[in-house]
Structure formats: C-alpha cells, structure tokens
N, CA and C of each residue as an Amber inpcrd file, in Angstrom:
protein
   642
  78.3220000  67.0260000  76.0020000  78.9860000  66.3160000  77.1140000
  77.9390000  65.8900000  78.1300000  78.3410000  64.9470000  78.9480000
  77.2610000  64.0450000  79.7600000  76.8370000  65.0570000  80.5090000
  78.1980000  65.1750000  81.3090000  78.2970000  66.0340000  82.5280000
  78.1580000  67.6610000  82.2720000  77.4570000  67.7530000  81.6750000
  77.2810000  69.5590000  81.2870000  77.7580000  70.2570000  83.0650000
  77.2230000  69.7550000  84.2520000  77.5230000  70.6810000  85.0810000
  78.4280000  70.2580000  86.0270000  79.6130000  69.2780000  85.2520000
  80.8720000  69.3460000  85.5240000  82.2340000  69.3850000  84.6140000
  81.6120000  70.6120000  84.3280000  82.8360000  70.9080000  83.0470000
  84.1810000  70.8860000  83.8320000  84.5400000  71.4560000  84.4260000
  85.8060000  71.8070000  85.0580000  86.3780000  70.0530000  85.5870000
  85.8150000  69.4610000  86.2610000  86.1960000  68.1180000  86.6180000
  86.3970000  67.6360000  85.1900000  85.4610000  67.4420000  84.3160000
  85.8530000  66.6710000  82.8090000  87.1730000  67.6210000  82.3310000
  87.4670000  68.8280000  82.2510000  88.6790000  69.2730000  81.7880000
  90.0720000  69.2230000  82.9200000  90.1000000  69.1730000  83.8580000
  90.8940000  68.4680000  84.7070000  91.3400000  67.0070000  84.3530000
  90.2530000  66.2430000  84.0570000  90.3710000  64.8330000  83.4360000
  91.1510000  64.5900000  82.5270000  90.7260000  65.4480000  81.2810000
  91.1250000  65.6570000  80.1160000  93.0570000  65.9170000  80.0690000
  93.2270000  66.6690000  80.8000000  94.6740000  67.3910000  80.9830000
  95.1520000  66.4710000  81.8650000  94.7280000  65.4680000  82.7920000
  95.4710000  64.4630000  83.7130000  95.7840000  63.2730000  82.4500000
  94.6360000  62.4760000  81.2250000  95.1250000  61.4080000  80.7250000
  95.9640000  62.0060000  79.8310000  95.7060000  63.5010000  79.1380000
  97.0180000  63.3780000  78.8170000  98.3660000  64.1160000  78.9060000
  98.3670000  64.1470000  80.1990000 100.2250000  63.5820000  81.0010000
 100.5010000  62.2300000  81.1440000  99.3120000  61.4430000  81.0250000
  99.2320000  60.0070000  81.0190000 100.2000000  59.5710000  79.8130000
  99.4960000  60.2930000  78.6730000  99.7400000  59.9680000  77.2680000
 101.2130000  60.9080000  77.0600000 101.4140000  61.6480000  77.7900000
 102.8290000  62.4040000  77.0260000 103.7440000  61.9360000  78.2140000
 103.7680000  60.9290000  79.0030000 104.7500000  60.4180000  79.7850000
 105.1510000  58.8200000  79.1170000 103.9000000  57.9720000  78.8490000
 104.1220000  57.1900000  78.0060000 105.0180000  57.3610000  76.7490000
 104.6430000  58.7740000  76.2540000 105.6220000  58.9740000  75.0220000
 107.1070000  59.1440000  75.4660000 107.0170000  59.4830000  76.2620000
 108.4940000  60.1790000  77.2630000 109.3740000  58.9350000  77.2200000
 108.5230000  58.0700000  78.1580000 109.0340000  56.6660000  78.5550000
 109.8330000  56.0330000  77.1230000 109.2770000  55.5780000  75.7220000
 109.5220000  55.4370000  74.3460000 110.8320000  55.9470000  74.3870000
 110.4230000  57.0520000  74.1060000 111.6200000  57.6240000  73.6400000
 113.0580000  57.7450000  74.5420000 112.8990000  57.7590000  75.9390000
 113.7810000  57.4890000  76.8090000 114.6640000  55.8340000  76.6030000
 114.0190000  55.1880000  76.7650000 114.3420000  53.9700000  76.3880000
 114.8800000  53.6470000  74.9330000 114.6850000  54.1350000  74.0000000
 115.6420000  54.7440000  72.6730000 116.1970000  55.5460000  72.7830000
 116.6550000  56.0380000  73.2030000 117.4910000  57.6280000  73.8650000
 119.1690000  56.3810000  74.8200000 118.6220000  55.6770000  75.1680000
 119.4400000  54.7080000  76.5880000 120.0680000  53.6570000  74.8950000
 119.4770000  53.0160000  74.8130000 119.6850000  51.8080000  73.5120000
 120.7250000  52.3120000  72.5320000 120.5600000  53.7210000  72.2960000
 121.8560000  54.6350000  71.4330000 122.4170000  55.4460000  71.8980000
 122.8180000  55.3930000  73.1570000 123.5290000  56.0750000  73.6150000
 123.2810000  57.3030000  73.3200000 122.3390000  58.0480000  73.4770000
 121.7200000  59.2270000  73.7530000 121.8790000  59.9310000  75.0710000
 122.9640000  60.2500000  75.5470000 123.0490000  60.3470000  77.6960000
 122.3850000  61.6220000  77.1940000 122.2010000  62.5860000  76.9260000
 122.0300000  64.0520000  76.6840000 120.1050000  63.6880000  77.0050000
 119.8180000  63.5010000  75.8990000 118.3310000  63.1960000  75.9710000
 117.6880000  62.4730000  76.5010000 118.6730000  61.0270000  77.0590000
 118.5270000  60.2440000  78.3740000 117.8940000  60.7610000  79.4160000
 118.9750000  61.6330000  79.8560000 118.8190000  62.6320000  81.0400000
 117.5260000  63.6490000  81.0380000 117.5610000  64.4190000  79.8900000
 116.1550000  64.8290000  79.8200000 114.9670000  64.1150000  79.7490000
 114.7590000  62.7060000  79.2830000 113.8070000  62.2490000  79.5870000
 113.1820000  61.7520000  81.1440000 114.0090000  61.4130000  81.9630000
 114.1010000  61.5900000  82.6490000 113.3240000  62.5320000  83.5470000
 114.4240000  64.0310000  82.9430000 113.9310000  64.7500000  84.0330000
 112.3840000  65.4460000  83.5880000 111.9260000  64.9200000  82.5870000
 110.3900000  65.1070000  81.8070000 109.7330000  64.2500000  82.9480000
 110.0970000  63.1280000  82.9750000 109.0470000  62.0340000  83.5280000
 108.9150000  62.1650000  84.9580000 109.8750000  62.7340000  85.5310000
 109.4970000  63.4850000  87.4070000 108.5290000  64.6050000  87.1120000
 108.6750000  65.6340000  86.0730000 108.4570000  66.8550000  86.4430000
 106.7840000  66.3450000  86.0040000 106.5110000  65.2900000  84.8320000
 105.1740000  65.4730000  84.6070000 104.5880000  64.1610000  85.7420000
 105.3350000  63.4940000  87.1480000 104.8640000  62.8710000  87.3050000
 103.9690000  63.8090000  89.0370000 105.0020000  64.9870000  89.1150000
 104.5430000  65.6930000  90.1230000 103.0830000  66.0670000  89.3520000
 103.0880000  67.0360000  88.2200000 101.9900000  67.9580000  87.8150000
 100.7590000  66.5480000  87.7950000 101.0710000  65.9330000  87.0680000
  99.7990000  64.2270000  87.2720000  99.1600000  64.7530000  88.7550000
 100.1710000  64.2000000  89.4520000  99.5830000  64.1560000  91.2670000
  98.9970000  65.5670000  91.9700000  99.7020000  66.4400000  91.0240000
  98.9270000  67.9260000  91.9300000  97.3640000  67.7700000  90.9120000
  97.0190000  67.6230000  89.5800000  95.8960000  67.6990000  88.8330000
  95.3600000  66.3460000  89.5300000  95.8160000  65.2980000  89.7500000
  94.7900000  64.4480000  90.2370000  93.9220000  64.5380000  91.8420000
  95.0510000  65.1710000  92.7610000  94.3970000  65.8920000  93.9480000
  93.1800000  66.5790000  93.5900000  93.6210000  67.8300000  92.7450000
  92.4500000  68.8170000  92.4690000  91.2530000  68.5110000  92.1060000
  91.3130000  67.0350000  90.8740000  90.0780000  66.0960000  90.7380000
  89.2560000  65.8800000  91.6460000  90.4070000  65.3560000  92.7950000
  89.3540000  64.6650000  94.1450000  88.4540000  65.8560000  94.6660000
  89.5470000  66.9670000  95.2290000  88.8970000  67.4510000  95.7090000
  87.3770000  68.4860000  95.4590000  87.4080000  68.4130000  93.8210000
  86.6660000  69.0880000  93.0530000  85.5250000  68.3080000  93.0630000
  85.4600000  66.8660000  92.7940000  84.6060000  65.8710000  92.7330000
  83.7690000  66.0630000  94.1860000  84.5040000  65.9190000  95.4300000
  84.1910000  65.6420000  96.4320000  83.4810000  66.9080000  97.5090000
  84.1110000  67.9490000  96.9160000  83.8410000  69.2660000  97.5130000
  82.1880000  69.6630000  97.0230000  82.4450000  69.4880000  95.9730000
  81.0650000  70.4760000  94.8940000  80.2160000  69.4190000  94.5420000
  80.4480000  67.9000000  95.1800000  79.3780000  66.6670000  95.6090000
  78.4680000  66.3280000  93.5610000  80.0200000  66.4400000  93.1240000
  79.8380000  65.7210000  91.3930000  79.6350000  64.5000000  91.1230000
  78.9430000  64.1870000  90.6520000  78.5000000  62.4880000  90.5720000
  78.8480000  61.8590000  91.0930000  78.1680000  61.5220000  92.9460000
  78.2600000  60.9150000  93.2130000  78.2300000  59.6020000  93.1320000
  77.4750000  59.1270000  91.9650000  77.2170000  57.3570000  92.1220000
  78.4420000  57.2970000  91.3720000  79.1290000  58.1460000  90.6950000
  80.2490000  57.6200000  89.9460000  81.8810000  57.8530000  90.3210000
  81.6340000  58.3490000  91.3250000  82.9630000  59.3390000  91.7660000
  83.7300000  58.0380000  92.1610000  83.4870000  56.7090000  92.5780000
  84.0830000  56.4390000  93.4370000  85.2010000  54.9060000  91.9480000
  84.2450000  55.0100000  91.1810000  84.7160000  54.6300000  89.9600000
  85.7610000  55.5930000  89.1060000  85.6550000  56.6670000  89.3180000
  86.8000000  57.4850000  88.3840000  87.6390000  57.6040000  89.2920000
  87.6290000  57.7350000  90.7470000  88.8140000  58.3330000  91.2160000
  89.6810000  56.6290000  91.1450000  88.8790000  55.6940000  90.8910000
  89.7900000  54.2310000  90.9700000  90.1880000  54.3340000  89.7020000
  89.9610000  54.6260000  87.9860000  90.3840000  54.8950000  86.8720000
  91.2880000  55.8550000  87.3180000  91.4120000  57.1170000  87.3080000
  92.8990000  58.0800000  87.5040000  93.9420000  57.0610000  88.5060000
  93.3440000  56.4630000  89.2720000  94.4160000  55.4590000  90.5400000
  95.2910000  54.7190000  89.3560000  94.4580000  53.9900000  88.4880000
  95.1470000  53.3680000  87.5710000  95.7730000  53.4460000  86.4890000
  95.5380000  54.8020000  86.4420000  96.2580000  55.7650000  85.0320000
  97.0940000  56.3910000  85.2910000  97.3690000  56.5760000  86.7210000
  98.3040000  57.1600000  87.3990000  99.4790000  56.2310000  87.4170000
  98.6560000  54.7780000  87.9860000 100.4530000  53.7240000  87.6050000
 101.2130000  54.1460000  86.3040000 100.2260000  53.8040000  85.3320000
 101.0660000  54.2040000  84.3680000 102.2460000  54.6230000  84.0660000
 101.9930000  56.6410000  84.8230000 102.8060000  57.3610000  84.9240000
 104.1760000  57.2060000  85.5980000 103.6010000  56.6900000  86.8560000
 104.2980000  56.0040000  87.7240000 105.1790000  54.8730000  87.1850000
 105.1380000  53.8460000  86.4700000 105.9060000  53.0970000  85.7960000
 106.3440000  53.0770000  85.0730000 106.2830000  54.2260000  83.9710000
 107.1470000  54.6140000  83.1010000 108.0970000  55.3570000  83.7860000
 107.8000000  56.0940000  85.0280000 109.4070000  56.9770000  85.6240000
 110.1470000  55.8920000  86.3340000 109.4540000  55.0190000  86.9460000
 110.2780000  54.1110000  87.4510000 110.9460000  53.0300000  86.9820000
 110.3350000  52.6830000  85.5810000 111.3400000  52.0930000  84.7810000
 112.4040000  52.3730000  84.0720000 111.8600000  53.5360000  83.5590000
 113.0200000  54.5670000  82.9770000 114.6560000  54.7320000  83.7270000
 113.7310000  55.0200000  85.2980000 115.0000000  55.6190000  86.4250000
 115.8450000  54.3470000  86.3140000 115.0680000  52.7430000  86.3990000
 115.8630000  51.6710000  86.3180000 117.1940000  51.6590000  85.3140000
 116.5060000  51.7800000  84.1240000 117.7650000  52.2820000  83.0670000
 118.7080000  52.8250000  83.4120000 118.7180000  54.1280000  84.4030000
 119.8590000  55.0550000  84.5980000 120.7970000  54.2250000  85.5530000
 119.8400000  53.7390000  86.6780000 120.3290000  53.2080000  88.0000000
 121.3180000  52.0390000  87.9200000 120.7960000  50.9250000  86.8260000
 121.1930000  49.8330000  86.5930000 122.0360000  49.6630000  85.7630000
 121.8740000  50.3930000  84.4580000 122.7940000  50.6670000  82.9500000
 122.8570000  49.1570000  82.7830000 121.5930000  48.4950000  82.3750000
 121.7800000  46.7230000  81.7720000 122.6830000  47.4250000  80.5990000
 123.8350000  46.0430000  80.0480000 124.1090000  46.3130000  78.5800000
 123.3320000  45.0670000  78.1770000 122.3410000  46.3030000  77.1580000
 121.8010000  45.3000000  76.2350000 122.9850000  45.3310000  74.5880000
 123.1410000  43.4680000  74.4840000 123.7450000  43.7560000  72.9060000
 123.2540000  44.2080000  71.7220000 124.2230000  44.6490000  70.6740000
 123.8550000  45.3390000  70.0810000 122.6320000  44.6590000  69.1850000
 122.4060000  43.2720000  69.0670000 121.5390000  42.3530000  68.5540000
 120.4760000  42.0830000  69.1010000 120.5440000  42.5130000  69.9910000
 118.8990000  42.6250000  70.8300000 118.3880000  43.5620000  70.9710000
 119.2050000  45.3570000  70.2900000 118.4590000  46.7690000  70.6010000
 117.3180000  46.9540000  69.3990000 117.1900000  46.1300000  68.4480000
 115.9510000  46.2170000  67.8130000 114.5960000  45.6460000  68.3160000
 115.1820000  44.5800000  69.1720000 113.8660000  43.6840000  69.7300000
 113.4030000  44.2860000  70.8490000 114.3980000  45.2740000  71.8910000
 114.2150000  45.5440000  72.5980000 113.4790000  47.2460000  72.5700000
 113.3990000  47.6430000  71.3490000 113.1150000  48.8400000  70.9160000
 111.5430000  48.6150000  70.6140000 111.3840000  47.3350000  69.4360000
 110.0070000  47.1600000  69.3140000 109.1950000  46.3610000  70.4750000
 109.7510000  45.9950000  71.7710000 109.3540000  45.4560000  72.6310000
 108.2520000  46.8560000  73.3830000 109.4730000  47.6860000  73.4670000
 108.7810000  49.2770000  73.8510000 108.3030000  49.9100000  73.4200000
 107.9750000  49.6260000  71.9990000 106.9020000  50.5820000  70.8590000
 105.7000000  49.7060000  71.1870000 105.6640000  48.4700000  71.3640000
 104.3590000  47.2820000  71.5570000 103.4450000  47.7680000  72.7400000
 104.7510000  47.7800000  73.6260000 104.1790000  47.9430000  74.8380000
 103.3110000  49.1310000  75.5490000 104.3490000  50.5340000  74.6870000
 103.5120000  51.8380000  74.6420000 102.4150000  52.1350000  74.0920000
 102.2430000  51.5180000  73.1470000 101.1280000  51.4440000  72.4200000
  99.7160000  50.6780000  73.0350000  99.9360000  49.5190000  73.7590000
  98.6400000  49.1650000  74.6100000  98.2730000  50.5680000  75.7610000
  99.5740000  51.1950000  75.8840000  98.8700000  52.0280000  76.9240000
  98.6640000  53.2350000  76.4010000  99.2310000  53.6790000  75.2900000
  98.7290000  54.9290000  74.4520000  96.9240000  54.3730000  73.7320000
  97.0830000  52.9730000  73.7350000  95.5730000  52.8580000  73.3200000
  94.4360000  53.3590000  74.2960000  94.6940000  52.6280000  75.7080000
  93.5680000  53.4230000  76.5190000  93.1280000  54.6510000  76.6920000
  94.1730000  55.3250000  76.5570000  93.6030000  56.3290000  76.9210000
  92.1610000  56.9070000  76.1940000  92.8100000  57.0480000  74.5190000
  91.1460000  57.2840000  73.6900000  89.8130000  56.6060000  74.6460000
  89.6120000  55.1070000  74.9200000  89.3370000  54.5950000  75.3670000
  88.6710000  55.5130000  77.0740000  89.4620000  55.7910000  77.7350000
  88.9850000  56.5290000  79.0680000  88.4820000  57.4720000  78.5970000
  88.7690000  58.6360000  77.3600000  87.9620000  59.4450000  77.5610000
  87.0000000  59.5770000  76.5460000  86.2930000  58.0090000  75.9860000
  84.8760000  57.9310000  75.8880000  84.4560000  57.9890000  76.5100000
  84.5630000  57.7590000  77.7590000  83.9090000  57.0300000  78.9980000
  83.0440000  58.1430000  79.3630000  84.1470000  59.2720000  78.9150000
  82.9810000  60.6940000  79.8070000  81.8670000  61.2160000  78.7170000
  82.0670000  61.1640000  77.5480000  80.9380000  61.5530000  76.2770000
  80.2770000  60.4440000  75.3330000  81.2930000  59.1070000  75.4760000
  80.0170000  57.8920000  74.7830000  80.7850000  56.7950000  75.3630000
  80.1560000  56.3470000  76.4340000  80.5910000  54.8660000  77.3690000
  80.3260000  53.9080000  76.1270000  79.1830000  53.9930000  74.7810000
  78.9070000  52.7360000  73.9430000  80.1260000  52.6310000  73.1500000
  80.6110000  53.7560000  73.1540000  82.3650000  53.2060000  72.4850000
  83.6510000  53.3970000  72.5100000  83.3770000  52.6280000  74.4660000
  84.7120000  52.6670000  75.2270000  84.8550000  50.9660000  74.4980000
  84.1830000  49.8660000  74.3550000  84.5540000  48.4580000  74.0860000
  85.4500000  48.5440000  72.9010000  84.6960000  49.4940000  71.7640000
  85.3480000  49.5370000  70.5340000  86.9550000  49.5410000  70.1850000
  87.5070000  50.5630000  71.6850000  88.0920000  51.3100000  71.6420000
  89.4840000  50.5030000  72.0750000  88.9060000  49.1100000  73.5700000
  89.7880000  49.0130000  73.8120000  90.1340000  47.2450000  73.4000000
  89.7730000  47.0670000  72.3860000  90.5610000  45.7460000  71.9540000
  91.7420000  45.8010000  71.3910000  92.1380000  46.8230000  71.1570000
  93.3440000  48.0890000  70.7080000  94.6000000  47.4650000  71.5510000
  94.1350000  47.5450000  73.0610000  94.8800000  47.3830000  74.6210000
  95.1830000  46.1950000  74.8430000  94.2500000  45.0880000  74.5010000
  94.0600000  43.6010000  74.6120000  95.4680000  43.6170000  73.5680000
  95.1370000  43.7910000  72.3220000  96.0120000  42.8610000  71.5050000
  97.2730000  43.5180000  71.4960000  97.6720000  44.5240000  71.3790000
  99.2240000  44.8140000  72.2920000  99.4080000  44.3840000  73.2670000
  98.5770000  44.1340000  74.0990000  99.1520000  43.5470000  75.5830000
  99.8920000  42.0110000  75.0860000  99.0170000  41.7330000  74.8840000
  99.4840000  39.9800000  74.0380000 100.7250000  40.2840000  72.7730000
 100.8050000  41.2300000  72.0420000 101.6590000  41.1920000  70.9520000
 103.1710000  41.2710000  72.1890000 102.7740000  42.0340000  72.9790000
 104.1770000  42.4420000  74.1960000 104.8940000  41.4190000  74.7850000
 103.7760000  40.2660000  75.0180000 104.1930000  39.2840000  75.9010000
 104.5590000  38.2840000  75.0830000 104.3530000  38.4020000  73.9570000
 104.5760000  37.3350000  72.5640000 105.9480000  37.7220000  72.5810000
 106.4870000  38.8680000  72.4990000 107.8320000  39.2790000  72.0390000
 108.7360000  39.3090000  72.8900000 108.0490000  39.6860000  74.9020000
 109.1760000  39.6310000  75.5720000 109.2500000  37.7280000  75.6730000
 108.6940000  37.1140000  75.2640000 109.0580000  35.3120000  75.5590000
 110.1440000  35.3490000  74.5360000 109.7300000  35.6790000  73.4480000
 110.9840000  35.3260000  71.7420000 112.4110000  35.9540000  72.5160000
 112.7690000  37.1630000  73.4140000 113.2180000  37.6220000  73.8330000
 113.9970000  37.0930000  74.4830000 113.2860000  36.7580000  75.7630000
 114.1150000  35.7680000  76.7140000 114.1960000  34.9110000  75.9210000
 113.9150000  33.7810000  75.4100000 114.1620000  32.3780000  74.7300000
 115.7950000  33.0460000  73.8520000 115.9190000  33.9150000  72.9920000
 117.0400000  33.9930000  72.7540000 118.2630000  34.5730000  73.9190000
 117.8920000  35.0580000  74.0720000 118.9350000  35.4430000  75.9000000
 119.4020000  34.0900000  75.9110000 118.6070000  33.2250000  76.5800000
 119.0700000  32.2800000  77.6670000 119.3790000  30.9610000  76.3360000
 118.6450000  31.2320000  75.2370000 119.0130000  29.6320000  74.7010000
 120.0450000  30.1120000  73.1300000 120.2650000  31.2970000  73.0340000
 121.0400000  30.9630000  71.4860000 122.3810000  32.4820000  72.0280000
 122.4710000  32.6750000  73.0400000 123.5840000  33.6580000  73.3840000
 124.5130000  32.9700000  74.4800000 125.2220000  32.1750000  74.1900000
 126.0090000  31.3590000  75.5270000 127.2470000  32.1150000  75.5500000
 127.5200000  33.6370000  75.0170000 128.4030000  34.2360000  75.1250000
 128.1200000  35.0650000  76.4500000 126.8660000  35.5800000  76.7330000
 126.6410000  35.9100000  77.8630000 126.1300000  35.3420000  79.1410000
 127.3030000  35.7650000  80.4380000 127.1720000  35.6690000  81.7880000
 125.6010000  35.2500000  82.1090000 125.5050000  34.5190000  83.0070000
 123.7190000  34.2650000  83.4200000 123.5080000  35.1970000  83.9620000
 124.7880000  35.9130000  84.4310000 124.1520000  37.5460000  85.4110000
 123.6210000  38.1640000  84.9380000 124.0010000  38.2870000  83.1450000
 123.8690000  39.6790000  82.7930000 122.5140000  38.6200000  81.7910000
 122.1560000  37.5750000  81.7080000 120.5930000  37.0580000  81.2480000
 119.8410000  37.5560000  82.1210000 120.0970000  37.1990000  83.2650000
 118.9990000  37.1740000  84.0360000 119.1020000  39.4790000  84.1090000
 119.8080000  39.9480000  84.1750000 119.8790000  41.1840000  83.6450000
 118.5630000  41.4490000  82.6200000 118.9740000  41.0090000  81.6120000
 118.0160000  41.4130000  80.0630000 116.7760000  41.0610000  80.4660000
 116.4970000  39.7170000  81.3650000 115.0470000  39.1160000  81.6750000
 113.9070000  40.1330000  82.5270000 115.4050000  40.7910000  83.6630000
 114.5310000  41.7510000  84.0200000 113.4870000  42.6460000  83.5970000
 114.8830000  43.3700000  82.6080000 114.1160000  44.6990000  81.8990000
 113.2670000  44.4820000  80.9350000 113.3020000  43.1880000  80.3350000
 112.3570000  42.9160000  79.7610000 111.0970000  42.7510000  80.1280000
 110.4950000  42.5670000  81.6100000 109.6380000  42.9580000  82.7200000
 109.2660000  44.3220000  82.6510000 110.2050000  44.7030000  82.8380000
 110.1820000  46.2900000  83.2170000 109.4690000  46.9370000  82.4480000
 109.9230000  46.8540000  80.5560000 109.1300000  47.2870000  79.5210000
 107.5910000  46.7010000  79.7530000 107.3170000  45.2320000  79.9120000
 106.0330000  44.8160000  80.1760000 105.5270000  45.3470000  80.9590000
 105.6160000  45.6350000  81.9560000 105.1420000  46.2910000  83.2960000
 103.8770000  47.6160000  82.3840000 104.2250000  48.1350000  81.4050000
 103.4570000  49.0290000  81.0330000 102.1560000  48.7320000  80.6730000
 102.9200000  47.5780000  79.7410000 101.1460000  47.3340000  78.5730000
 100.1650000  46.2450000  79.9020000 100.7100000  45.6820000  80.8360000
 100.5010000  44.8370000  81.7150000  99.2700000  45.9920000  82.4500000
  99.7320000  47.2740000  82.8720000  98.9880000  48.1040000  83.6450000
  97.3640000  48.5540000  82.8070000  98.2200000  48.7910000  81.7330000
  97.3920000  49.5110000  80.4970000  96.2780000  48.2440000  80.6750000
  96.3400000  46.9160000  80.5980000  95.4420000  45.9380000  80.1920000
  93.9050000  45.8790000  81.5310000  94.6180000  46.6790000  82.7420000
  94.0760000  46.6280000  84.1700000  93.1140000  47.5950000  83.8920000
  93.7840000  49.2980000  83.3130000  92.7330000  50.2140000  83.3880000
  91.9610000  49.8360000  82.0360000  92.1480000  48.5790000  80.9520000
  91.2060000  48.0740000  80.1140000  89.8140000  47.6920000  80.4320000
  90.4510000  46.1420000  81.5660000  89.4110000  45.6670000  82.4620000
  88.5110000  46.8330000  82.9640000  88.9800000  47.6980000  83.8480000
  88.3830000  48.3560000  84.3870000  87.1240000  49.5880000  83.5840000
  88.0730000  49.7570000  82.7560000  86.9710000  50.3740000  81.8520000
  85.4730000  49.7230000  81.2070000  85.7580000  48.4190000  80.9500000
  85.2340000  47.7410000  80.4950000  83.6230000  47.9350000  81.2120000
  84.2160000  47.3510000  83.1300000  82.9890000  47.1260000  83.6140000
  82.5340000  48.9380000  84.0100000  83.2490000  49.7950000  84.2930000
  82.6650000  51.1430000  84.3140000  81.8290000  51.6830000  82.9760000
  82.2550000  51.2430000  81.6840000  80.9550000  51.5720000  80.6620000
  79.5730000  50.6290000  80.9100000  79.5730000  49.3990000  81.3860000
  78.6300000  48.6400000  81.3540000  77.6300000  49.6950000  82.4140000
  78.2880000  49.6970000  83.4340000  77.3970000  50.3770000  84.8920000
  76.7040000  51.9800000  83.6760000  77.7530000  52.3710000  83.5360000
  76.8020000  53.6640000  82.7860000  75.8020000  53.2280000  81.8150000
  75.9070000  52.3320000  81.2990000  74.8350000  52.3520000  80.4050000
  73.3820000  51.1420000  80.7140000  73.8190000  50.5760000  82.0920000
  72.5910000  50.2490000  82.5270000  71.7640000  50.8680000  82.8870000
C-alpha cells in the first residue's frame, strides 16, 4: 500500500466506498421491490438506505478528522475529502430517490416495469463501476483509467434507454394522462440521477490519478 503510514485512514476509506457500493445495491433492489409490489421489502429497503446513509456520514467525519488531525497527506487530503463529497451523493441519491418512490407511488404500467427495471440495473452499474475504480486510486492510480470506462459507457447506455423510455411514454401510450407522462419522465430522472453522479466521481478520478502519477 502507498500509504503504509496511513493504514487506518485507507481502511476507513475502504468501509466508507463500500456503503457506497451496498446502498447502490439497496437502491436496485428497492426499486424492484416498488415495480412488484414488494411493500414488505420496499419498506426495508428503505429503512437500509437511512440507516447506511447515517453510518456513511459518521465514517466519513472520522476520515476528516483522522486526515486532518494526524496531518496525512497533506498535498492530497484536499482531493479525497472532494472524492468521499462525491461518493457520498451517491448514497445520498439513492435514499432520496428511493424515498421518492414511497412519497410519490408513480404507477408505472405494467409494460414499462421491464424497461424501467433495466433502466436501474444500467444505471447501478455505472456507479457500482466506480467504485473498483476509487479504490485503485489508493494502491495503483495507473489503473484507475482502466477501470473507469466501465462508468462512461453505462452512463451513456442509461441515457440511451431513459430517451427510448420517454419517447414511448409520450409518443405510443395516448392511453395515459400527460400528468401521469410527465410522472414516468420524472422518475425516469430520478433513476438517471445515479449513473449521472457516478460519471462526476469518474471525471474526478480521472484528473486525481493524473496528479499522483506526475
């Protein structure tokens, strides 16, 4: 490991991306849990995605203050604590999209819960890609690039599918209300909202391996 004499900050790290990665999964399966009428496991997903969105925020405090206290790489500190900022949306947008589900109850038809299922497997997946991706960053920055073209092309497969999406909503369903289109258009956002974030802590990774390896 790079950081031999910040083990404890790299394993703090380690255990923050993945709540990253097991809230993303949360999110998935919540959103298939809602699509089949799952209220039982609904609800528990749910109450997964608060409880791991507190433990995120108490382990990402402890980062800072571990980083900042015991004066751990400084030239780099100010770059990771902006990576956890952005891995943290993540977390953050999978509970808050999720909660949307409960709050809102869109009916999606029954002809759109496949598209709308693989819309959310696409989308989880750009952000289940980064993570591998972040934690090269701490033992081989030369193959964080490798890692994240992974992120790129789900991001694009997501946005390919929420357009096919809307285009059938609004142009081949004239059985449904524009309320309840412009409904589906939302959440179809909502699911994007993920791989959209995921593509940010991509960028970002990108130029944080370059700096390490100059």
């Amino acid at each position: 490991m790079i950081f031999s004499k910040a083990n404890k900050s790299i394993t703090l790290i380690d255990r923050f991306l993945n709540l990253v990665d097991e809230s993303v999964l949360t999110f998935k399966e919540g959103v298939k849990n809602y699509l089949y009428n799952s209220t039982e496991s609904f609800k528990n997903n749910l109450q997964h995605l608060a409880n791991l969105e507190l433990e995120s925020d108490s382990i990402r405090k402890e980062i800072e203050h571990t980083l900042y206290t015991q004066s751990l790489m400084p030239q780099l500190r100010g770059d990771i604590m902006k990576l956890l900022e952005e891995m943290d949306n993540i977390i953050d947008l999978s509970k808050k999209n999720l909660f949307q589900f409960d709050v809102e109850m869109p009916l999606i038809p029954s002809s759109l819960i496949n598209d709308f299922l693989k819309l959310t497997q696409i989308s989880a997946s750009a952000a289940e890609s980064v993570i591998p991706a972040a934690k090269s960053y701490f033992n081989d920055p030369s193959s964080v690039n490798d890692k994240i073209h992974r992120v790129y092309f789900y991001e694009k497969e997501t946005d390919v599918l929420a357009d096919m999406i809307r285009r059938k909503v609004f142009r081949e369903m004239p059985e449904l209300k524009l309320a309840e289109k412009f409904h589906l258009r939302y959440f179809t956002l909502h699911i994007e909202n993920i791989s959209d974030n995921a593509e940010k802590v991509a960028d970002l990774l990108t130029i944080m391996a370059i700096k390490r390896m100059v």
